[in-house]
C-alpha positions in Angstrom: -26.7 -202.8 -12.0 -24.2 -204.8 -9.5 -25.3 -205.6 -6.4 -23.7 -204.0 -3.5 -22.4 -207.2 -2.0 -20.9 -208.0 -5.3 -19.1 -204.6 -6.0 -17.6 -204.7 -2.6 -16.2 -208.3 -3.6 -14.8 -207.3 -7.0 -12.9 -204.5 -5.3 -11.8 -206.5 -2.9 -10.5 -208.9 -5.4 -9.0 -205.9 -7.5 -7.1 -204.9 -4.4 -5.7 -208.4 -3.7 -4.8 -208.7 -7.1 -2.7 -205.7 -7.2 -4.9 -203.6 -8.8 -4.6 -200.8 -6.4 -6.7 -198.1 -8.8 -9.6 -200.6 -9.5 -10.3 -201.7 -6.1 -10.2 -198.9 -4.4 -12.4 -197.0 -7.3 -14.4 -199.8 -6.5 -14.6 -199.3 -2.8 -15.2 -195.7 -3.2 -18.4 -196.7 -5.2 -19.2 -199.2 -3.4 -19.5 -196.6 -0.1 -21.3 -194.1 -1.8 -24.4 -196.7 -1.1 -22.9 -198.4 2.3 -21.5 -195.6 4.4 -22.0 -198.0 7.2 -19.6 -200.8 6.4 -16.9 -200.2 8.8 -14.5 -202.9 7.3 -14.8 -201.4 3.7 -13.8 -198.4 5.2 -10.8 -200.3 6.5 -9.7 -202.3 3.6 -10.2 -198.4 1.8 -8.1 -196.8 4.2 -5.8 -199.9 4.2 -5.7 -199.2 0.2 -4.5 -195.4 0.5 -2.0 -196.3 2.8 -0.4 -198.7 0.2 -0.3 -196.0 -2.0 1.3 -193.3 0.2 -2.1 -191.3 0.4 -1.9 -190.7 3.8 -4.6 -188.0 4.1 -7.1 -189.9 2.1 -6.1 -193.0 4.4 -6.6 -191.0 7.6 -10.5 -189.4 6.6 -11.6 -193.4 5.3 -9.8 -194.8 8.6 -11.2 -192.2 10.8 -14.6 -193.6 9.0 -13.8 -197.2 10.0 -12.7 -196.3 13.8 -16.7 -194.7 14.0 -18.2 -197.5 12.7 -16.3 -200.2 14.3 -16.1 -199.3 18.0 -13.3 -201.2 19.6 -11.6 -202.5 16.6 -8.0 -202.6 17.1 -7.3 -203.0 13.1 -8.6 -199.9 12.0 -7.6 -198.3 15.4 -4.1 -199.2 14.9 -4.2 -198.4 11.4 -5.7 -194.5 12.0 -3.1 -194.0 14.4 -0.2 -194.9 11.6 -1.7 -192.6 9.4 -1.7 -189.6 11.6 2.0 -190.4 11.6 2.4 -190.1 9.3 0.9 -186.5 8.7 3.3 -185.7 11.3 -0.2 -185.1 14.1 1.5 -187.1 17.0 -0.8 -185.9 19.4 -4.1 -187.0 17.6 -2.3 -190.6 16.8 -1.6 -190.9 21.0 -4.9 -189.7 21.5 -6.5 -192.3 19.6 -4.6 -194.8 20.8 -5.1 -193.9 24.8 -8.7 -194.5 23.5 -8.2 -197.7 22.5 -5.7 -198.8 25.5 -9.2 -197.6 27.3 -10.9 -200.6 26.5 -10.8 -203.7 28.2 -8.8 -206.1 27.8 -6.4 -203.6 26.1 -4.9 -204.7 22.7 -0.9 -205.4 23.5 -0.4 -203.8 19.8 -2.5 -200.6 21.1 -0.2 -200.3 24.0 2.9 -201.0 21.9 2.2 -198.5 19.6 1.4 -195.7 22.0 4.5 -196.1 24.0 6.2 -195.7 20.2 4.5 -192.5 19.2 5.1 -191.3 23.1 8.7 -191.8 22.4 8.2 -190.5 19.0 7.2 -187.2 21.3 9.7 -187.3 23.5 7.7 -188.1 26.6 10.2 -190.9 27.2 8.9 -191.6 31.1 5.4 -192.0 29.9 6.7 -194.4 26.8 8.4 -196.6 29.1 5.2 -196.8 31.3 3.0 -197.8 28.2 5.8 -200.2 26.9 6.3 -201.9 30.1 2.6 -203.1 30.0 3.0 -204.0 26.5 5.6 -206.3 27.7 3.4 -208.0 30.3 0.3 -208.1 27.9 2.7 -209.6 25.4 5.6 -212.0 26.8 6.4 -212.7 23.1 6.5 -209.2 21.6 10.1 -208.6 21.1 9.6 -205.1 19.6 8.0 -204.4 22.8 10.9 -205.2 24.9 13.4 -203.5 22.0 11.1 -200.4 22.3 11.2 -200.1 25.8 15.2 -200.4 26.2 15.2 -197.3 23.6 12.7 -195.5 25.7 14.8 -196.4 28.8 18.2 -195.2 27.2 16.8 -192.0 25.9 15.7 -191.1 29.7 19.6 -192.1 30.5 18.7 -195.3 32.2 21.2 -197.5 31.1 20.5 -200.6 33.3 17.2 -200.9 32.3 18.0 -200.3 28.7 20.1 -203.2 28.9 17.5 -205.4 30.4 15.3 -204.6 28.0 17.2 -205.3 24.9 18.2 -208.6 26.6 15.0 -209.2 26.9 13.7 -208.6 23.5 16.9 -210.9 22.2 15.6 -213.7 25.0 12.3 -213.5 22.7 13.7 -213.0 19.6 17.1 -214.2 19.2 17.4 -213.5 15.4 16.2 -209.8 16.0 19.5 -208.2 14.7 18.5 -204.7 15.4 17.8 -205.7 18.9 21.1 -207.6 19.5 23.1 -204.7 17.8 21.7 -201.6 20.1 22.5 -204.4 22.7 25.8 -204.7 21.9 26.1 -200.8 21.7 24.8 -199.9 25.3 27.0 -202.7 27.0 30.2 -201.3 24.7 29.2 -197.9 25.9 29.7 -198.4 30.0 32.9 -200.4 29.0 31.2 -203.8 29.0 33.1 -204.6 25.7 33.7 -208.5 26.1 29.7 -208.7 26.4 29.0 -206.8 23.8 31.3 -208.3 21.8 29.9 -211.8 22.8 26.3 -210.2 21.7 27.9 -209.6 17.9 29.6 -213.0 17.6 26.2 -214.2 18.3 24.5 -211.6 15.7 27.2 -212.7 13.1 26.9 -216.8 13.8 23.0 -216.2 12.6 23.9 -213.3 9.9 27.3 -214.0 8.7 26.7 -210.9 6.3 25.6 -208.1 8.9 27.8 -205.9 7.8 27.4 -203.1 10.6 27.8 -205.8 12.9 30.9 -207.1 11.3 32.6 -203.7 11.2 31.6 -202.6 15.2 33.4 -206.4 16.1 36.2 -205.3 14.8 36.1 -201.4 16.5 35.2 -203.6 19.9 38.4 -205.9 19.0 40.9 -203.2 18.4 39.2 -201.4 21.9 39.4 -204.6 23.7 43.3 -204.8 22.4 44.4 -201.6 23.3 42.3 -201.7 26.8 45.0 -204.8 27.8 48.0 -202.9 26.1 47.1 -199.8 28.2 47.6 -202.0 31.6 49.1 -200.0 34.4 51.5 -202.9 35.4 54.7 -202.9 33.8 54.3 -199.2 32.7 56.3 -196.1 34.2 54.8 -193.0 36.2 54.5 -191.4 32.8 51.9 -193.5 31.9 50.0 -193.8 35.5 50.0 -189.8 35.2 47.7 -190.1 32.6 45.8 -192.8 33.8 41.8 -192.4 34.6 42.2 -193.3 38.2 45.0 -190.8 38.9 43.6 -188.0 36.6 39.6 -188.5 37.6 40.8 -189.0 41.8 43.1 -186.3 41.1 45.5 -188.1 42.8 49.2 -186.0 43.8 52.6 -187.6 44.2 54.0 -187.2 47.5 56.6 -188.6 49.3 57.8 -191.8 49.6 56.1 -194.4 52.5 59.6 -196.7 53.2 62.6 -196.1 52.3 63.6 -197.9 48.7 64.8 -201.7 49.0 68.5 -202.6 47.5 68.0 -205.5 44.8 70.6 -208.3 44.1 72.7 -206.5 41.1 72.7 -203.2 42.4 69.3 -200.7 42.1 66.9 -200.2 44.7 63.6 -200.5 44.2 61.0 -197.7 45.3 57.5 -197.3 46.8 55.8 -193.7 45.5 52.7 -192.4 47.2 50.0 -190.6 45.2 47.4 -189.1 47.7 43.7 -187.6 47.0 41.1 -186.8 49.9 40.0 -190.9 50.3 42.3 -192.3 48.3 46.0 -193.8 48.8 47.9 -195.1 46.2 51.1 -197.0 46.3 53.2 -197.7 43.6 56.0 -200.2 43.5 58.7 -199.7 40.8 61.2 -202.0 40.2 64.8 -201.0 39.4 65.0 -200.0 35.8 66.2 -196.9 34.6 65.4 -194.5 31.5 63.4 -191.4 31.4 60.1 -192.9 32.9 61.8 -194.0 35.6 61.2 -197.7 36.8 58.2 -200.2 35.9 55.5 -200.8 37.7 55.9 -203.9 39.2 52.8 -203.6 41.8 49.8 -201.4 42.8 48.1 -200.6 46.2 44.7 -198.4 46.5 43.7 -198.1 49.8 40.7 -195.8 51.4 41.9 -193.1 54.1 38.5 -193.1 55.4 36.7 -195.8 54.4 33.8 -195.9 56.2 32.6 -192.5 55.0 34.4 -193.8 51.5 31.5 -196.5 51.8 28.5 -194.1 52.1 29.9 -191.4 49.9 28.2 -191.8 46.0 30.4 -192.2 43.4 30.3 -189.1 41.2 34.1 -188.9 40.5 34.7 -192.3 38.1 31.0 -192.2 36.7 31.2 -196.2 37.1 27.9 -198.2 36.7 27.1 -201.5 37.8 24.4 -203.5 36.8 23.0 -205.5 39.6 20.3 -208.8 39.1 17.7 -208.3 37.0 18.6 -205.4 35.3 18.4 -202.9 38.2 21.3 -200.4 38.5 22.6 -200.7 41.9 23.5 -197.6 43.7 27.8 -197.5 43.6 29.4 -195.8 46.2 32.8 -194.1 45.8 34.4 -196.9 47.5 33.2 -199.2 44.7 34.1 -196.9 41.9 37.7 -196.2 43.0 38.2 -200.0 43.6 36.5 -200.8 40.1 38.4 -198.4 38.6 41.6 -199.6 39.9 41.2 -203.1 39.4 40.4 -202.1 35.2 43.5 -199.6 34.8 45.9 -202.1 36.8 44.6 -204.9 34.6 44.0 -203.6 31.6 40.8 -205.2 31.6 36.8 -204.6 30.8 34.8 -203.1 33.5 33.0 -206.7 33.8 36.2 -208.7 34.4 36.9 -206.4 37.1 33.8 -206.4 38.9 34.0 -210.4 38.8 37.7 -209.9 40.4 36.4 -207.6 42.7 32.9 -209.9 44.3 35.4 -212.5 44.5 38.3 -210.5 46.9 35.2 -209.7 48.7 33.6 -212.6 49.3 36.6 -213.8 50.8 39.5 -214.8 48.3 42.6 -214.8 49.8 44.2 -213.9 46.2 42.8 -214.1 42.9 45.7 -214.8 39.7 44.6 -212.9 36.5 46.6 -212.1 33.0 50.1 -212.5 34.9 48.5 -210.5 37.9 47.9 -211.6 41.5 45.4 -209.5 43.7 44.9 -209.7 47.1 43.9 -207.4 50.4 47.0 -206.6 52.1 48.2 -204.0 54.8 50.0 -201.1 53.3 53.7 -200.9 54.6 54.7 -198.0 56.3 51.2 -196.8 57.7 51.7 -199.0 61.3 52.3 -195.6 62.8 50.6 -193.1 60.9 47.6 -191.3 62.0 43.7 -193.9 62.1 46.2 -196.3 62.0 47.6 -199.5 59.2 45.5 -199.0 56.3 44.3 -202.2 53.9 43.6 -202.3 50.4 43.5 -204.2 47.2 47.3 -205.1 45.9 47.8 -205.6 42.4 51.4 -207.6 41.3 52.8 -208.8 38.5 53.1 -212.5 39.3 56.8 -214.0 39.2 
């Protein structure tokens, strides 16, 4: 008869051998005498798992989790097989066991957050991820789980920061770089995200989903500069995001228009909204759209209350240090928005134009383009007064 100590080493040997039938026949016999070894148990359970027995593997690791106390292995490894049998709530329950015991096991607290977001309890996966972060500064799944759990509660800024993160620690972890590039593409950021794919591609020349979304970003990227408000006609501002989101209305002309050397005038057309002016300056071309636009005023009617009113009109985000989603006011999104259509550039070149004009630029020369603050003619006399805004031109 074989001792016990020696059947549980052949099976052992079966199993790491490949012989998947032998060693676990072994094991099985082997536990018949033992029921008390909690890491035959777990090399069982382990077994089943390997071969897609998943109810077998849960009743042997269920086995090893009683006998081993606080053993993350067979912990982790229970939980995976409830997964597996679709019983989400008995894997988080097991695992909020194991996060119970001190220090907590980063994997535990990894793998909960997963099978919370697995159930849809996105809040409470973030709150389990986040500490799997700081128990784990390397764990780059970490960090790529909790930007998923971040965008699935439609908290885009963190998302980001996450995924960043999880690229910071891992910078060959495609997947991680790829959802990257896809959150910054989707609020417009498309030169970053495709900057995140060059990167992806420079490592993994063959990525072929990565390959195909530069060159979606590249086409989007193109046609954002062809779509450029400056140089267009009205027909084209009509249908423009900042006249069609602001709802702004064509009114009357400001100043009368200006005689230019070859005969022509040019013109200055107001569109109005609630806080918003715009001015546009045409230039004296002809045709059926009427003259191009060689220049671009938004100014505020109000812009103190412009200031404290939330932007819920251009739906712009803005992604302050750190990750954090600062708060954008309408004042913000109208100029943002502005400063993208008249350009015909990403939402991040425009924010750059626009902290710079802020912080005290007296003009700023971009693609052909100068921007500046300047008084809006014509408003001298009007009622509250000369109004000021941002004035896009085509440079000369």
């Amino acid at each position: 008869m074989t001792p016990p100590d020696a059947q549980r080493a052949r099976a052992l040997d079966l199993l790491s051998r490949g012989d998947m039938a032998g060693g676990i026949a072994g094991l099985e016999g082997y536990l018949a005498g033992a029921p008390g070894d909690a890491g035959a148990w777990l090399a069982l359970g382990a077994a089943y798992s390997a071969e897609g027995r998943w109810a077998d593997a849960a009743t042997a690791l269920a086995a090893a989790v009683e006998r081993g106390g606080g053993d993350a292995e067979a912990r982790l490894a229970y939980a995976r097989a409830l997964v597996r049998l679709g019983r989400l709530d008995d894997a988080a329950a097991e695992l909020r066991r194991g996060a119970a015991i001190e220090p907590p096991d980063p994997r535990v607290l990894r793998e909960l957050g997963v099978v919370l977001y697995d159930e849809r309890l996105y809040d409470e996966a973030a709150r389990w991820l986040a500490r799997a972060c700081e128990a784990a500064p390397d764990d780059a799944r970490a960090a790529f789980a909790l930007g998923l759990a971040h965008e699935a509660r439609r908290d885009i800024a963190p998302a980001i920061a996450a995924y960043r993160e999880a690229v910071r620690r891992a910078p060959a972890f495609a997947d991680a770089r790829l959802t990257l590039a896809d959150a910054l593409a989707s609020i417009g950021e498309h030169e970053q995200a495709l900057s995140e794919l060059e990167a992806l591609l420079a490592s993994a020349p063959g990525h072929e989903r990565a390959a195909s979304n530069r060159e979606v970003l590249r086409r989007a990227l193109a046609e954002m500069r062809a779509r450029r408000l400056l140089g267009k006609t009205e027909r084209e501002l009509a249908r423009s995001a900042l006249v069609v989101e602001a709802q702004l209305r064509r009114r009357e002309a400001l100043a009368p228009p200006v005689p230019v050397e070859g005969g022509g005038a040019r013109r200055i057309v107001r569109y109005t909204a609630p806080l918003l002016e715009l001015h546009v300056t045409l230039d004296a071309g002809g045709g059926p759209g009427g003259g191009a636009i060689e220049a671009l005023h938004l100014a505020l009617t109000d812009p103190d209350r412009a200031a404290r009113a939330e932007d819920d009109v251009f739906k712009v985000t803005v992604i302050g240090e750190g990750g954090r989603q600062a708060p954008v006011s309408y004042a913000t999104g109208a100029s943002l928005t502005f400063l993208r259509e008249a350009l015909g550039c990403p939402m991040t070149q425009a924010s750059a134009l626009y902290a710079s004009l802020l912080k005290g630029s007296p003009s700023l020369d971009w693609g052909g383009a100068t921007l500046r603050f300047a008084s809006v003619p014509g408003t001298a006399g009007r009622p509250g007064g000369e109004r000021h805004g941002i004035l896009v031109s085509r440079r000369s």
